[in-house]
C-alpha positions in Angstrom: -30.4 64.6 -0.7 -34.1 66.2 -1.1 -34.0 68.8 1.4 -33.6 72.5 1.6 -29.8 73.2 0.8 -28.3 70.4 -0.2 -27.4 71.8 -3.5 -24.9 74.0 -2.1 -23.7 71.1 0.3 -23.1 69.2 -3.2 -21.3 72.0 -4.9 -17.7 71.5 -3.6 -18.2 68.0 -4.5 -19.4 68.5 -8.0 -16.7 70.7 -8.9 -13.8 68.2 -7.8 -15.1 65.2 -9.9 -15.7 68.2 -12.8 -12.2 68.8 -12.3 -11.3 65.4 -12.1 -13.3 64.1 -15.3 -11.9 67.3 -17.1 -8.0 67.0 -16.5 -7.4 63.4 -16.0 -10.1 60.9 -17.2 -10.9 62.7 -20.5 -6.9 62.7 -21.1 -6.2 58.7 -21.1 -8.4 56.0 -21.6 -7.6 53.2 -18.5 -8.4 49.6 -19.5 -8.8 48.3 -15.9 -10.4 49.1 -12.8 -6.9 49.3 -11.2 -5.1 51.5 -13.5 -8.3 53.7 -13.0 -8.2 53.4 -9.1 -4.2 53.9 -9.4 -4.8 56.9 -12.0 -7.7 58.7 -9.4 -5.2 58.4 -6.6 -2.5 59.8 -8.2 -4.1 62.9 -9.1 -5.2 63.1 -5.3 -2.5 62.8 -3.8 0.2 64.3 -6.5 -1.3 66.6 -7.9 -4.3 68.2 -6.7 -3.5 68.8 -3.0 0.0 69.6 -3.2 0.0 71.4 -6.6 -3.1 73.0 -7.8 -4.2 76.2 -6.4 -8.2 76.9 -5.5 -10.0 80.3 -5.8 -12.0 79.2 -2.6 -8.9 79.0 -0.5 -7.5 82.1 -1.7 -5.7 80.4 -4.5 -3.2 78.2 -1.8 -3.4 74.4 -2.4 -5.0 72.2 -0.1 -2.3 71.7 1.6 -0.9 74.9 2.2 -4.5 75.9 3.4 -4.0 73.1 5.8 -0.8 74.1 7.2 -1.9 77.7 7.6 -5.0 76.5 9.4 -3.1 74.1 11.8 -1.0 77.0 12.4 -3.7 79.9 13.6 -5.5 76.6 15.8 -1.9 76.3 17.7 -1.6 79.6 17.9 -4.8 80.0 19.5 -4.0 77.1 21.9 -1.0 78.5 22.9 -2.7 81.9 23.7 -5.5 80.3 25.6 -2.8 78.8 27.7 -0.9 81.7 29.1 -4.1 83.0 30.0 
């Protein structure tokens, strides 16, 4: 923090937990820590990487973005190789 560009390294960050606070926390108030953690993790892994769809990936989900990506780096490893 404190130097030239770290706003924009913060941005991507921002916008998750503005996400996050936005359509889960505000929804259900969590009595514990636990049911918080459990709650958070959740979301992560249930609902926002598999499920929602991101303007910055070309409105894919995470994971999709992931398994095109994983496929164009094989497919460059591959061609390397036959060369």
């Amino acid at each position: 923090m404190g130097t030239i560009g770290d706003c924009f390294d913060n941005a991507p960050m921002a916008s998750f937990w503005g996400s996050m606070q936005i359509e889960l926390l505000n929804r259900k108030k969590r009595m514990t820590y636990v049911e918080l953690a459990t709650a958070m993790v959740d979301y992560i892994e249930n609902f926002y990487n598999p499920l929602r769809r991101h303007s910055a990936l070309e409105y894919l989900t995470p994971d999709e973005f992931e398994a095109i990506g994983f496929n164009q780096t094989q497919a460059r490893t591959l061609v390397s190789v036959d060369q």
